[in-house]
C-alpha positions as CSV (number, residue, x, y, z in Angstrom):
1,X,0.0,0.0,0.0
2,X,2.9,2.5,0.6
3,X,4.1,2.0,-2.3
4,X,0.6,2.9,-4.4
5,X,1.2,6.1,-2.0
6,X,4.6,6.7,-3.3
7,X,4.1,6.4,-6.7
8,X,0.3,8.8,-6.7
9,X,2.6,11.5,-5.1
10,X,5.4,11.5,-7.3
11,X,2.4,11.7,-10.5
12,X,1.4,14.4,-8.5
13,X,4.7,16.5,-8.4
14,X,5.2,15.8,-12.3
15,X,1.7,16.5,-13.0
16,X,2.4,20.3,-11.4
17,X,5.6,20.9,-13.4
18,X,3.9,19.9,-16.2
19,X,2.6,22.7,-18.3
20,X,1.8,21.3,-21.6
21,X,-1.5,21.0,-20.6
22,X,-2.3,24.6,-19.9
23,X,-1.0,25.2,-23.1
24,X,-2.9,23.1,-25.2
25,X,-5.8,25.0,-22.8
26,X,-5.2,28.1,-23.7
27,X,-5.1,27.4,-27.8
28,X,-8.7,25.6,-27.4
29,X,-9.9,29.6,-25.5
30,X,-7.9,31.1,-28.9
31,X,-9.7,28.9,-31.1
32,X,-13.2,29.2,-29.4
33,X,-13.0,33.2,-30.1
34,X,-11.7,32.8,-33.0
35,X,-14.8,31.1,-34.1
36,X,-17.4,33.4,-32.6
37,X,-15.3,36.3,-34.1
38,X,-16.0,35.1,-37.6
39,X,-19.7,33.7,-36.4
40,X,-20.0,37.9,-35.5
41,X,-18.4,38.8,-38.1
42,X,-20.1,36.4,-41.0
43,X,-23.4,35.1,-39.7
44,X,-24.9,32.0,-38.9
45,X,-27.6,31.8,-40.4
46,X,-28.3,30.3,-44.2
47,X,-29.8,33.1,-45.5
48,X,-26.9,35.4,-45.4
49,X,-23.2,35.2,-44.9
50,X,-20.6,32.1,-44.4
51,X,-23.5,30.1,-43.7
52,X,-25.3,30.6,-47.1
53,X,-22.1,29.7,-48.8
54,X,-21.3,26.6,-46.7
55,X,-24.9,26.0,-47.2
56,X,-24.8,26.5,-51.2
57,X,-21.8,24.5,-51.5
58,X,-22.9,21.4,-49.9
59,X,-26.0,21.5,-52.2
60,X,-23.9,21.9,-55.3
61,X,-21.5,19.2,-54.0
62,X,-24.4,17.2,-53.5
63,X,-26.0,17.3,-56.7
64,X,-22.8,16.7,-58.7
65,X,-22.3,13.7,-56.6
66,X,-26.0,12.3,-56.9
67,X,-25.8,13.0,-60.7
68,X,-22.5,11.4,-61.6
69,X,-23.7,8.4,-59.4
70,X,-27.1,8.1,-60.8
């Protein structure tokens, strides 16, 4: 049982000098307002904006696909 004890608390002192994992943290917050900045910026809807694009293109890409098939 010591030994479980010894092992958990030296994981414990690497996991705190660790700092990869804050890191990779703080590009996930970068990349989260990143998106809402172009969401603001672009819409989100399909009627206007990136969405009607994404929207558009997904249709056309669909219909090429469905006639090429069929």
């Amino acid at each position: 049982m010591l030994k479980y004890y010894i092992k958990t608390a030296k994981a414990l002192k690497q996991l705190r000098k660790d700092t990869a994992g804050v890191v990779s943290f703080e590009y996930v917050i970068v990349a989260a307002c990143v998106v809402a900045a172009v969401a603001l910026a672009f819409g989100t809807g399909t009627a206007t904006g990136i969405g009607k694009v994404l929207n558009d293109s997904i249709v056309t890409i669909g219909s090429k696909v469905k006639n090429s098939v069929g």
